[in-house]
mmCIF file as gemmi writes it, N, C-alpha and C atoms, coordinates in Angstrom:
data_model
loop_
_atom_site.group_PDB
_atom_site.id
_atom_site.type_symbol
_atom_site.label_atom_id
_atom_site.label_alt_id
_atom_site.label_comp_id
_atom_site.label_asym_id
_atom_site.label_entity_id
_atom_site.label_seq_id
_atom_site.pdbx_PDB_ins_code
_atom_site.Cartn_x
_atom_site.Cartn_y
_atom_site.Cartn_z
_atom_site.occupancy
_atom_site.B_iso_or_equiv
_atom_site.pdbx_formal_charge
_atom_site.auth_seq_id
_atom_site.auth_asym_id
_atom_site.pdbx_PDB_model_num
ATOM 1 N N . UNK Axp A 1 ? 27.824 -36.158 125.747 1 0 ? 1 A 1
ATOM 2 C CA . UNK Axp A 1 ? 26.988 -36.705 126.794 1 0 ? 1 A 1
ATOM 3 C C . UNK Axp A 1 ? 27.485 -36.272 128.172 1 0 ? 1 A 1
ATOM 4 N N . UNK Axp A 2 ? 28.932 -36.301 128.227 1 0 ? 2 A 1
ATOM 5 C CA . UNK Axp A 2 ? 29.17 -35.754 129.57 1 0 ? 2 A 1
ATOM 6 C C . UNK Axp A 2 ? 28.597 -33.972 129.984 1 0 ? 2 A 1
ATOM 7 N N . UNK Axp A 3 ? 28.562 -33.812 128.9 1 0 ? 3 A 1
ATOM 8 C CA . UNK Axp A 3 ? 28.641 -32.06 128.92 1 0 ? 3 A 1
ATOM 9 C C . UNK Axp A 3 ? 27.089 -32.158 129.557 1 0 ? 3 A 1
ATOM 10 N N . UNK Axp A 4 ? 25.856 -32.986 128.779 1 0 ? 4 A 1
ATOM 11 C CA . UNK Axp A 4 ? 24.65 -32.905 129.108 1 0 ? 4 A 1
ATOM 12 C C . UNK Axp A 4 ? 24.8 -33.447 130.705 1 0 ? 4 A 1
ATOM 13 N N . UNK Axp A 5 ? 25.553 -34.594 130.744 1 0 ? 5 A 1
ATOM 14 C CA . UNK Axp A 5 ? 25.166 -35.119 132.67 1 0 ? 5 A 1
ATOM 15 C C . UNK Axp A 5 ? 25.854 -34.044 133.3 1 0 ? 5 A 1
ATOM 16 N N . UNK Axp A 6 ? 26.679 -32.938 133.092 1 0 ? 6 A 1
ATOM 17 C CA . UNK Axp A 6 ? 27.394 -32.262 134.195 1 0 ? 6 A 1
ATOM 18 C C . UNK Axp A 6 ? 26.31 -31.171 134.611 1 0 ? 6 A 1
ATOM 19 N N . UNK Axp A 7 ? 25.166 -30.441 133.296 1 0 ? 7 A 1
ATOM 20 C CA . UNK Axp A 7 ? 24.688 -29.598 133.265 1 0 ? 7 A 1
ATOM 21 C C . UNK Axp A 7 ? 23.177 -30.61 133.979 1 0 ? 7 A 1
ATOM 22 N N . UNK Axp A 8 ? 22.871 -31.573 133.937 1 0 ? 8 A 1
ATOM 23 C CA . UNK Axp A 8 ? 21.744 -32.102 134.455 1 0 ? 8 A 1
ATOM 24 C C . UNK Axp A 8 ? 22.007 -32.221 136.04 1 0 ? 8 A 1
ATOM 25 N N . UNK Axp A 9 ? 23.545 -32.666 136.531 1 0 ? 9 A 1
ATOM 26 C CA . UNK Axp A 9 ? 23.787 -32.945 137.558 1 0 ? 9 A 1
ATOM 27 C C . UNK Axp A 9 ? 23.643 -31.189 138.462 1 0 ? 9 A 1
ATOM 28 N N . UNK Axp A 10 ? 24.112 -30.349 138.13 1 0 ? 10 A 1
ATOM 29 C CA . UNK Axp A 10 ? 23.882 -29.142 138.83 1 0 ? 10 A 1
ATOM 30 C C . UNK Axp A 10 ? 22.754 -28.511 138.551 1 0 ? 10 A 1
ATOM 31 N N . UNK Axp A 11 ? 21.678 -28.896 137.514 1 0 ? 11 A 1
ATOM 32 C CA . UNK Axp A 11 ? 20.306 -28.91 137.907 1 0 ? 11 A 1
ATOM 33 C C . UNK Axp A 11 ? 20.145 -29.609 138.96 1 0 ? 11 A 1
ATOM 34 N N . UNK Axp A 12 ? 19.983 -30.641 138.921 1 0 ? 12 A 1
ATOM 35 C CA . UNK Axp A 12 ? 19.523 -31.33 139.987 1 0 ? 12 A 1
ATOM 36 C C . UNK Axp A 12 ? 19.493 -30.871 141.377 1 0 ? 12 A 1
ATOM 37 N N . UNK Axp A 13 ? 21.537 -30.953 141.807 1 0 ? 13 A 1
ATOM 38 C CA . UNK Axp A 13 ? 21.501 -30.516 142.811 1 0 ? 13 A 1
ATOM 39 C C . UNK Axp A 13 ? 21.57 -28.819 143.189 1 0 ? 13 A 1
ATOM 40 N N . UNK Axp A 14 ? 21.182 -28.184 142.44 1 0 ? 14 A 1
ATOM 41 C CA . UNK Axp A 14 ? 21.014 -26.118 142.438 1 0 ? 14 A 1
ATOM 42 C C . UNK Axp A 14 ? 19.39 -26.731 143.175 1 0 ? 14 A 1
ATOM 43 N N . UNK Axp A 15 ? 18.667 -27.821 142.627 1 0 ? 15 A 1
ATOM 44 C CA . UNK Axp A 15 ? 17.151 -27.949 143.276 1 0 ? 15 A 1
ATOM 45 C C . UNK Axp A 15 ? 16.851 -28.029 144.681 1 0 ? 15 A 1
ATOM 46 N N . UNK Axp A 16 ? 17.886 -29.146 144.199 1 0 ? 16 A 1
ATOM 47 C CA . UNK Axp A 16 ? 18.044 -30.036 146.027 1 0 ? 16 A 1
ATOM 48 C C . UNK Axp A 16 ? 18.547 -28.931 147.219 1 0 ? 16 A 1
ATOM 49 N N . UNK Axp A 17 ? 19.652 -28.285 146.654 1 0 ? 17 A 1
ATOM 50 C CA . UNK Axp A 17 ? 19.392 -27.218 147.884 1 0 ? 17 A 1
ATOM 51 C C . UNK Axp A 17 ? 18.554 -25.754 147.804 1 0 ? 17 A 1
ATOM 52 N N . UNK Axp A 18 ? 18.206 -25.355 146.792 1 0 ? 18 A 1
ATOM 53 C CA . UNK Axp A 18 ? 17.135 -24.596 147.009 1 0 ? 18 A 1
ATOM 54 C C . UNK Axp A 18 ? 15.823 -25.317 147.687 1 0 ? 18 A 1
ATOM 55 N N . UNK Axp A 19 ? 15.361 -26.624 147.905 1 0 ? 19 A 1
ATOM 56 C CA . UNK Axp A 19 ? 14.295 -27.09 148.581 1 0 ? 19 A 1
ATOM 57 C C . UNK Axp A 19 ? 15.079 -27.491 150.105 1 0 ? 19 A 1
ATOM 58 N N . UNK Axp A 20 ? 16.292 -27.567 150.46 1 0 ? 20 A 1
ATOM 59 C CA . UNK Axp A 20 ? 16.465 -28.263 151.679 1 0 ? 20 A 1
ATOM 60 C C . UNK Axp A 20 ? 16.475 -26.463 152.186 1 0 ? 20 A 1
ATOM 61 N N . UNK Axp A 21 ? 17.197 -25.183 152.067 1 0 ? 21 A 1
ATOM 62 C CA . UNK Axp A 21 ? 16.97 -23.767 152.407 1 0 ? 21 A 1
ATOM 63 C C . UNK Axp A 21 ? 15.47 -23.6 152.337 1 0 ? 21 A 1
ATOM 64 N N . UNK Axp A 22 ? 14.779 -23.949 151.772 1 0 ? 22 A 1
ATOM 65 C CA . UNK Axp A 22 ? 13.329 -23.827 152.097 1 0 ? 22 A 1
ATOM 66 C C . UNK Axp A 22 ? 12.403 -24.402 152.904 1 0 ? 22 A 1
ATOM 67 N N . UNK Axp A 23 ? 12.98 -25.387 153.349 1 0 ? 23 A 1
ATOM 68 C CA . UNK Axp A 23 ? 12.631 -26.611 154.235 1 0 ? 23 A 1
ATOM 69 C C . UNK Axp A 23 ? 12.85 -25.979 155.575 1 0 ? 23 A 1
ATOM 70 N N . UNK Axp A 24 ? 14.015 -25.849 155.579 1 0 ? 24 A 1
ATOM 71 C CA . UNK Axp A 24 ? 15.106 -25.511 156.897 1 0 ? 24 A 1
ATOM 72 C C . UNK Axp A 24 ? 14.403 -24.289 157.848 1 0 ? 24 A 1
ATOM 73 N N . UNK Axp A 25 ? 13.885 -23.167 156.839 1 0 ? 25 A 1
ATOM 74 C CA . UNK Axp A 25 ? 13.299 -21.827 157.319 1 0 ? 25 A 1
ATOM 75 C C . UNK Axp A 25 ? 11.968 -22.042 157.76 1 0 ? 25 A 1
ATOM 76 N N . UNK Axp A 26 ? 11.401 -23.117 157.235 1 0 ? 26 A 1
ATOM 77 C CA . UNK Axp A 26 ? 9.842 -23.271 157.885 1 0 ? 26 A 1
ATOM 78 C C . UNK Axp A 26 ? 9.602 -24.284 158.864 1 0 ? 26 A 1
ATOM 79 N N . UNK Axp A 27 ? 10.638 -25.225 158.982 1 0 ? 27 A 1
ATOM 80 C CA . UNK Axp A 27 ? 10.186 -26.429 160.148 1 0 ? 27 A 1
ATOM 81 C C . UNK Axp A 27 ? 10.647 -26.279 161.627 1 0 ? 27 A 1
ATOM 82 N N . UNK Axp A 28 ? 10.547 -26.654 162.823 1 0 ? 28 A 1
ATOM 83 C CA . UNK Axp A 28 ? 10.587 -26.164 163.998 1 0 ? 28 A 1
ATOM 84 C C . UNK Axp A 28 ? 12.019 -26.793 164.326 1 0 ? 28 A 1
ATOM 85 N N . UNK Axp A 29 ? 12.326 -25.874 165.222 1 0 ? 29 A 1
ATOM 86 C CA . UNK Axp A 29 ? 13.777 -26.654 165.418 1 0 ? 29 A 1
ATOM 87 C C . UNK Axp A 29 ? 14.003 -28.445 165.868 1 0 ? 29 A 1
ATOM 88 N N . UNK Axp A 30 ? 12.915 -28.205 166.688 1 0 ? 30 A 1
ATOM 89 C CA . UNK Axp A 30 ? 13.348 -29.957 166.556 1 0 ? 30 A 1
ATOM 90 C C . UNK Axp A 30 ? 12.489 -31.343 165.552 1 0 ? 30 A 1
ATOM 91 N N . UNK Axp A 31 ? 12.126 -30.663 164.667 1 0 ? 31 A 1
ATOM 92 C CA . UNK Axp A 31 ? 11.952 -31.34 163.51 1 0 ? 31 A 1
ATOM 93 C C . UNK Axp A 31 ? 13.702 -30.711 162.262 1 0 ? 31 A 1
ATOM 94 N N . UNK Axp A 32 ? 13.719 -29.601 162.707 1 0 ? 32 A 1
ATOM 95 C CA . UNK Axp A 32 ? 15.096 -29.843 162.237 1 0 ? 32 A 1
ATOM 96 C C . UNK Axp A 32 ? 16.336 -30.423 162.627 1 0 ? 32 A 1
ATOM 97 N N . UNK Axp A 33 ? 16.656 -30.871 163.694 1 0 ? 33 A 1
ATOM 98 C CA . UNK Axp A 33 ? 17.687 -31.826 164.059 1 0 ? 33 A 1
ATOM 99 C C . UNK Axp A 33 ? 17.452 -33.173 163.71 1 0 ? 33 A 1
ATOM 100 N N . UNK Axp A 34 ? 15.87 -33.648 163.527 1 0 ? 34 A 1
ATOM 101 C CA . UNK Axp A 34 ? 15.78 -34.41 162.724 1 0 ? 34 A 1
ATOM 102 C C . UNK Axp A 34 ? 15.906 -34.578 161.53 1 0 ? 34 A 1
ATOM 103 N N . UNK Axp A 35 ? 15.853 -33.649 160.401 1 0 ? 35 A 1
ATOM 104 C CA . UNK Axp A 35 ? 16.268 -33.367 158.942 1 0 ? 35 A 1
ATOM 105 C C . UNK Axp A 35 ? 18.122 -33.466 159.226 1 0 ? 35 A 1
ATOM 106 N N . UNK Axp A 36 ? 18.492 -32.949 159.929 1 0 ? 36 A 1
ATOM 107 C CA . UNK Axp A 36 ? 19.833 -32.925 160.119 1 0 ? 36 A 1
ATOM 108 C C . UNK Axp A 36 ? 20.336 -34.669 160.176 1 0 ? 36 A 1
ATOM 109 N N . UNK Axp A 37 ? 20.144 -35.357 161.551 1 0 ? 37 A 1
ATOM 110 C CA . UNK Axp A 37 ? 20.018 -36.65 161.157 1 0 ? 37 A 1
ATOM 111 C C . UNK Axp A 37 ? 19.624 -37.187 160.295 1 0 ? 37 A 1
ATOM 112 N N . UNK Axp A 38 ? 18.75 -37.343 159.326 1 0 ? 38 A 1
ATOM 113 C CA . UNK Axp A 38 ? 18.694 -37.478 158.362 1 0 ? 38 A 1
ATOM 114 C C . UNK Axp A 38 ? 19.44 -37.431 157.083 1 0 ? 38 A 1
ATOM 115 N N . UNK Axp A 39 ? 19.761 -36.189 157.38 1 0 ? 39 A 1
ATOM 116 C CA . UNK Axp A 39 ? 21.012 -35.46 156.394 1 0 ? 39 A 1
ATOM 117 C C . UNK Axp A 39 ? 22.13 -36.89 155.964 1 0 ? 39 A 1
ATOM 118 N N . UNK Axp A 40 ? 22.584 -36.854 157.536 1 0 ? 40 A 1
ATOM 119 C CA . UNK Axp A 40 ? 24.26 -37.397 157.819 1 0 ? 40 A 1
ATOM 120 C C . UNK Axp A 40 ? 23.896 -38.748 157.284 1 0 ? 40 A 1
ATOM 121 N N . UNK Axp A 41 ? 22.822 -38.965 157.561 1 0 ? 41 A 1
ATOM 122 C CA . UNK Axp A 41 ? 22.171 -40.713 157.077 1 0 ? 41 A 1
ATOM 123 C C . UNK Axp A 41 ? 22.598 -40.751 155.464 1 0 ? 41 A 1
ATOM 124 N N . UNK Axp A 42 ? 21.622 -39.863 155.332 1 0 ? 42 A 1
ATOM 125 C CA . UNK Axp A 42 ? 21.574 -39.719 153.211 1 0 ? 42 A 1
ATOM 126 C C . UNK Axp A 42 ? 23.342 -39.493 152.95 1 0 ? 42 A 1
ATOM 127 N N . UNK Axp A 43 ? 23.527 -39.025 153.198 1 0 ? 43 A 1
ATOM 128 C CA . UNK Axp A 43 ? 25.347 -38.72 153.013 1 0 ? 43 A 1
ATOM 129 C C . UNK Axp A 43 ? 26.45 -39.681 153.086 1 0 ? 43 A 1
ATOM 130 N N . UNK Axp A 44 ? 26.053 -40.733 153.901 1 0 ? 44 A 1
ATOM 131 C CA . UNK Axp A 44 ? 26.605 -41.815 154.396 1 0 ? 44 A 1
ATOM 132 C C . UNK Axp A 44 ? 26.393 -42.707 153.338 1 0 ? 44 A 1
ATOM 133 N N . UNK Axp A 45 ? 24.891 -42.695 152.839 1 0 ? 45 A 1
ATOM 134 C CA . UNK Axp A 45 ? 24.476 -43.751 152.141 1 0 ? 45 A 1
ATOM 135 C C . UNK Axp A 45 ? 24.913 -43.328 150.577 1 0 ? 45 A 1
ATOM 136 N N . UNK Axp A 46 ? 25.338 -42.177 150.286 1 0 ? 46 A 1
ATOM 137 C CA . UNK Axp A 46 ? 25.699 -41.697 148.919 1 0 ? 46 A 1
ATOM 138 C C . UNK Axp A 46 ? 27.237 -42.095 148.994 1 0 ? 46 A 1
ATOM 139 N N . UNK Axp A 47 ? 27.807 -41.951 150.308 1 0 ? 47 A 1
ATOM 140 C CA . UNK Axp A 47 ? 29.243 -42.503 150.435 1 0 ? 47 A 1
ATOM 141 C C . UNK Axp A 47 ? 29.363 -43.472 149.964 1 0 ? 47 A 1
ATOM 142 N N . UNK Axp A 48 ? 28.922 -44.716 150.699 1 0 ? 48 A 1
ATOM 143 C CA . UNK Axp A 48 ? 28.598 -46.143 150.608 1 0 ? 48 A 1
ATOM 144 C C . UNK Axp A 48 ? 28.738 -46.333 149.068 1 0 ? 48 A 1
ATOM 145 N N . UNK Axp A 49 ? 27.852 -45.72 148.674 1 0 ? 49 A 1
ATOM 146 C CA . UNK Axp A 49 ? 27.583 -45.978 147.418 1 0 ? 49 A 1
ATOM 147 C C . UNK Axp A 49 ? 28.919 -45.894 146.408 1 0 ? 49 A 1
ATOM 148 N N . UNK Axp A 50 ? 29.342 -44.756 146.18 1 0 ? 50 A 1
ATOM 149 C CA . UNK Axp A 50 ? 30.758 -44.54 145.625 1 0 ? 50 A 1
ATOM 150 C C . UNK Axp A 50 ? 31.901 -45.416 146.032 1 0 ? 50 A 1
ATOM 151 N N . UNK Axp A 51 ? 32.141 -45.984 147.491 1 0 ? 51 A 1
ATOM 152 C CA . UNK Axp A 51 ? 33.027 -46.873 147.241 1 0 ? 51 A 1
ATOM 153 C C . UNK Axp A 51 ? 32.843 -48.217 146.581 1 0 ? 51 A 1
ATOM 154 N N . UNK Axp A 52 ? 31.571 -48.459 146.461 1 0 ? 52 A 1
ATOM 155 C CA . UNK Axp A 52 ? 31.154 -50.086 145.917 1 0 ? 52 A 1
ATOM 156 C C . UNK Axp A 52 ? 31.575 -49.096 144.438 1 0 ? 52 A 1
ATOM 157 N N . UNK Axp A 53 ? 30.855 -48.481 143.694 1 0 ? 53 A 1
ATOM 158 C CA . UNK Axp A 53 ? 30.694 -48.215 142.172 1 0 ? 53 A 1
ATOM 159 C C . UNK Axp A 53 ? 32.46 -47.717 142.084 1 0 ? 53 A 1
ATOM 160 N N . UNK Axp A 54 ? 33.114 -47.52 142.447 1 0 ? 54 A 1
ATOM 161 C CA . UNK Axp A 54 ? 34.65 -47.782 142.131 1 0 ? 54 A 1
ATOM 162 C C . UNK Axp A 54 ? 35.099 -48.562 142.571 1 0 ? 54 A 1
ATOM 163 N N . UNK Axp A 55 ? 34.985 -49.772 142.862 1 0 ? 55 A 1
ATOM 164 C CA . UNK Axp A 55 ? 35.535 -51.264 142.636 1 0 ? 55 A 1
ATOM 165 C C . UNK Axp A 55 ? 34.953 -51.783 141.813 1 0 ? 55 A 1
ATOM 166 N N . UNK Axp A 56 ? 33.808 -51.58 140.787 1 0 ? 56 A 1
ATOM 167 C CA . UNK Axp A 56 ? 33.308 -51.835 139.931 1 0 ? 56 A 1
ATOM 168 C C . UNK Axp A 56 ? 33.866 -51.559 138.542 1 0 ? 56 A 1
ATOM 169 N N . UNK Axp A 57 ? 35.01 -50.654 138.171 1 0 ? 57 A 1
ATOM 170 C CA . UNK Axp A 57 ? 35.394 -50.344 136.98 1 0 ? 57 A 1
ATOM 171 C C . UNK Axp A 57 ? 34.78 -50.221 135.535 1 0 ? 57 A 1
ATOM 172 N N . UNK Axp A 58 ? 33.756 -49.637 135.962 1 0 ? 58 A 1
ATOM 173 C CA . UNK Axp A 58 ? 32.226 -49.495 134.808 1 0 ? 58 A 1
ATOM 174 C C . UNK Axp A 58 ? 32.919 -49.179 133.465 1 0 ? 58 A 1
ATOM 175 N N . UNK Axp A 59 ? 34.313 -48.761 133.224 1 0 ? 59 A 1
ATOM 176 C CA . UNK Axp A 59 ? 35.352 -48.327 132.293 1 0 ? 59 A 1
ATOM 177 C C . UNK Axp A 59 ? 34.754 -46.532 131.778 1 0 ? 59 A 1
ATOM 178 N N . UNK Axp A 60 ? 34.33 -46.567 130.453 1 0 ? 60 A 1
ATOM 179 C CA . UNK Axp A 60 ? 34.458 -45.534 129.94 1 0 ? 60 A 1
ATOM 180 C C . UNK Axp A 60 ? 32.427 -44.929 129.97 1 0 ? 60 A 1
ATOM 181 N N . UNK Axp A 61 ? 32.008 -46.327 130.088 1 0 ? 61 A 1
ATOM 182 C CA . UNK Axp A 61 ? 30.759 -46.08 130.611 1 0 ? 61 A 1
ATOM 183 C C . UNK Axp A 61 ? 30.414 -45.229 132.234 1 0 ? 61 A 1
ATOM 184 N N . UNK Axp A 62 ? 31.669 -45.458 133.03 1 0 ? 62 A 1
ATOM 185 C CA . UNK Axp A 62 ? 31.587 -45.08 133.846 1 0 ? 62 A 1
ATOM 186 C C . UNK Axp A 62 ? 31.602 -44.063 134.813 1 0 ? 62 A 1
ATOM 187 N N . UNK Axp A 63 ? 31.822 -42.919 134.21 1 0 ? 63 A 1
ATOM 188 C CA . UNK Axp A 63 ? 31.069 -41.451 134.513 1 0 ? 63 A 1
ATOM 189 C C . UNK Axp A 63 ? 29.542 -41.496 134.27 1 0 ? 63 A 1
ATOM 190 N N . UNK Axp A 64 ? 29.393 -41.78 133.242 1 0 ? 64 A 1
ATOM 191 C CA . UNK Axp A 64 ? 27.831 -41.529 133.295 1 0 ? 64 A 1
ATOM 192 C C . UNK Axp A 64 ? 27.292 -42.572 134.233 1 0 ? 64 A 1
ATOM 193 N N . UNK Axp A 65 ? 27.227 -43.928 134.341 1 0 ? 65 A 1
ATOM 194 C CA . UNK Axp A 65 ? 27.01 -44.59 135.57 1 0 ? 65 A 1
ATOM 195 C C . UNK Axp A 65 ? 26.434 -43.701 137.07 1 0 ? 65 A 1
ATOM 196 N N . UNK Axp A 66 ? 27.571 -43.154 137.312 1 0 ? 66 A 1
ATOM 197 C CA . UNK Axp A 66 ? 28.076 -42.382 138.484 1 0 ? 66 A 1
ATOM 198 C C . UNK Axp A 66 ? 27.207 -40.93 138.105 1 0 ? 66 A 1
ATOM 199 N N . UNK Axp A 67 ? 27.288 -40.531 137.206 1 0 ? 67 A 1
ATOM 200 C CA . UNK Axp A 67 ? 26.554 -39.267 137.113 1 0 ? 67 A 1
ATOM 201 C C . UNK Axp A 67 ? 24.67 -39.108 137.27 1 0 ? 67 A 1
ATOM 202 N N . UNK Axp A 68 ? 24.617 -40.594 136.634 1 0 ? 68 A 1
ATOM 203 C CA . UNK Axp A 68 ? 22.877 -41.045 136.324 1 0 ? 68 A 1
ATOM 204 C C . UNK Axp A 68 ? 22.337 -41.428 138.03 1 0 ? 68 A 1
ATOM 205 N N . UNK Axp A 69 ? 23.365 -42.119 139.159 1 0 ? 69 A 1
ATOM 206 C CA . UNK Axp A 69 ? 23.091 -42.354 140.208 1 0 ? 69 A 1
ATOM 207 C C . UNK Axp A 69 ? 22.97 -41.406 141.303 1 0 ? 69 A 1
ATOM 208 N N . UNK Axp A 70 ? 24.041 -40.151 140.871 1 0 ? 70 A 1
ATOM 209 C CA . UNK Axp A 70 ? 24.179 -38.95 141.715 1 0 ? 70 A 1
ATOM 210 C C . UNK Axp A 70 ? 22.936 -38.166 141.834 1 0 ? 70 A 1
ATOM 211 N N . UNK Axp A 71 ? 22.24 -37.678 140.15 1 0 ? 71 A 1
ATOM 212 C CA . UNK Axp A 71 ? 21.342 -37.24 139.502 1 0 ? 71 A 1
ATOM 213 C C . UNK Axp A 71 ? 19.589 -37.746 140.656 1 0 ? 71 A 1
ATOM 214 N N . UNK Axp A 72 ? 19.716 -39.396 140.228 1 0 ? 72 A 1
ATOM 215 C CA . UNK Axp A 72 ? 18.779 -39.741 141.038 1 0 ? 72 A 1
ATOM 216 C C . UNK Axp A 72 ? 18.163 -39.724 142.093 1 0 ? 72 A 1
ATOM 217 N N . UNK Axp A 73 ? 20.073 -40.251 142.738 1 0 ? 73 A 1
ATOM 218 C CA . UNK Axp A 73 ? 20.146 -39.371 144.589 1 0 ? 73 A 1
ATOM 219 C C . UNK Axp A 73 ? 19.531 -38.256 145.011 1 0 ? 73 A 1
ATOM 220 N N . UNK Axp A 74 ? 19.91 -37.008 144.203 1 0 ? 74 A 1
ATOM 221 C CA . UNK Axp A 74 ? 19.681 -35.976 144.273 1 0 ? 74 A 1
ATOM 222 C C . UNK Axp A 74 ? 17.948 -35.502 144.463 1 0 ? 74 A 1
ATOM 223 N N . UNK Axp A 75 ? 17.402 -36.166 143.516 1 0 ? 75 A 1
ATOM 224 C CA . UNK Axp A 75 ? 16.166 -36.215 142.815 1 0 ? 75 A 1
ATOM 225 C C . UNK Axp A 75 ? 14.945 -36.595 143.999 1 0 ? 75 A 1
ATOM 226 N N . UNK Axp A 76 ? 15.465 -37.464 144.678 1 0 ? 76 A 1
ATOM 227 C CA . UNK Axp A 76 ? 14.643 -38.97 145.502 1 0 ? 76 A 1
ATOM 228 C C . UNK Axp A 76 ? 15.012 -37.745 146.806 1 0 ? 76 A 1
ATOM 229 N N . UNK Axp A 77 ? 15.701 -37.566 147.433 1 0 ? 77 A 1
ATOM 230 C CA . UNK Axp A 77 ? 16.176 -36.588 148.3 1 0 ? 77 A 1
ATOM 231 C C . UNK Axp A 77 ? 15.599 -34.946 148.367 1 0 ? 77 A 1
ATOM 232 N N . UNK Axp A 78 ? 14.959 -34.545 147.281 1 0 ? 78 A 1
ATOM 233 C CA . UNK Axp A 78 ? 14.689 -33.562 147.035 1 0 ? 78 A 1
ATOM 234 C C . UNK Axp A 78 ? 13.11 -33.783 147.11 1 0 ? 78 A 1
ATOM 235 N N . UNK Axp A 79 ? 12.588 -34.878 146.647 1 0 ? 79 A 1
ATOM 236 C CA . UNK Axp A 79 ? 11.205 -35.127 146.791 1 0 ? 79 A 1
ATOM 237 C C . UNK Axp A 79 ? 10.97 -35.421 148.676 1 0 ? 79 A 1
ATOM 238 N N . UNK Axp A 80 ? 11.466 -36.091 149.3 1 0 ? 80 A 1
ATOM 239 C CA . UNK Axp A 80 ? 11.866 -36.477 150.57 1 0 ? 80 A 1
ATOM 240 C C . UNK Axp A 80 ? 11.533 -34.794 151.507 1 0 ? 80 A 1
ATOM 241 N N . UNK Axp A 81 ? 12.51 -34.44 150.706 1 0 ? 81 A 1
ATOM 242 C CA . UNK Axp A 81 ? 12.554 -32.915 151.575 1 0 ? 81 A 1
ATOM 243 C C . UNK Axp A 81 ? 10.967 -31.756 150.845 1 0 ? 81 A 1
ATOM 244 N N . UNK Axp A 82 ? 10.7 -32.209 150.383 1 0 ? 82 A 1
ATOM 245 C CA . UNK Axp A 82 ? 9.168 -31.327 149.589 1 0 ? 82 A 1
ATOM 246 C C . UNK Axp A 82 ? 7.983 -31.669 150.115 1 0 ? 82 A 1
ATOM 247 N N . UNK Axp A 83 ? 8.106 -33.136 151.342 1 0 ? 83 A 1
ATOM 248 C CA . UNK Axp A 83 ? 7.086 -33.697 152.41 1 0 ? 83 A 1
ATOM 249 C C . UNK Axp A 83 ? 6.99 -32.68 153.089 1 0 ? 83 A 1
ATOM 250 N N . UNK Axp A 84 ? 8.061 -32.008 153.498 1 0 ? 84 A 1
ATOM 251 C CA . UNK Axp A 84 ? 7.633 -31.098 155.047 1 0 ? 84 A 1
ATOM 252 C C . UNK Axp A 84 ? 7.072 -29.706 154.111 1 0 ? 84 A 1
ATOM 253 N N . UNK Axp A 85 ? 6.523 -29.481 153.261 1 0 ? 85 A 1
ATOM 254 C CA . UNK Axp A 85 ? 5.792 -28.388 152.735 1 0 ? 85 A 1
ATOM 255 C C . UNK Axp A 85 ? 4.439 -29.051 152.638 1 0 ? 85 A 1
């Protein structure tokens, strides 16, 4: 199972930045300093996230936990960025 979340997780995110490089080349610069803010926002909030889910000690369940939330992140973020097309 880990082998499948490691190979789902770099799907995911191989997506997420092939759509944010595609994003980036077509929107005007100052709709891109807004994607940029944005950025640091989403990044912050994926931070956030990891320190709560390791005080949580999910045990042996807990890679995949962490892998299924990254995955999602990724996912929700990638749809987000497929608006400006």
């Amino acid at each position: 199972m880990n082998i499948f979340a490691s190979n789902e997780y770099k799907a995911v995110d191989g997506l997420l930045n092939e759509t944010y490089q595609a994003v980036k080349v077509k929107i005007s610069p100052d709709d891109f300093k807004q994607l940029i803010t944005s950025e640091l926002k989403w990044l912050k909030e994926v931070e956030d996230y990891y320190k709560v889910y390791e005080q949580q000690g999910f045990c042996t369940i807990g890679s995949l936990v962490h892998s299924e939330y990254e995955c999602n992140m990724r996912n929700f973020r990638t749809l987000l960025l497929m608006l400006y097309f």
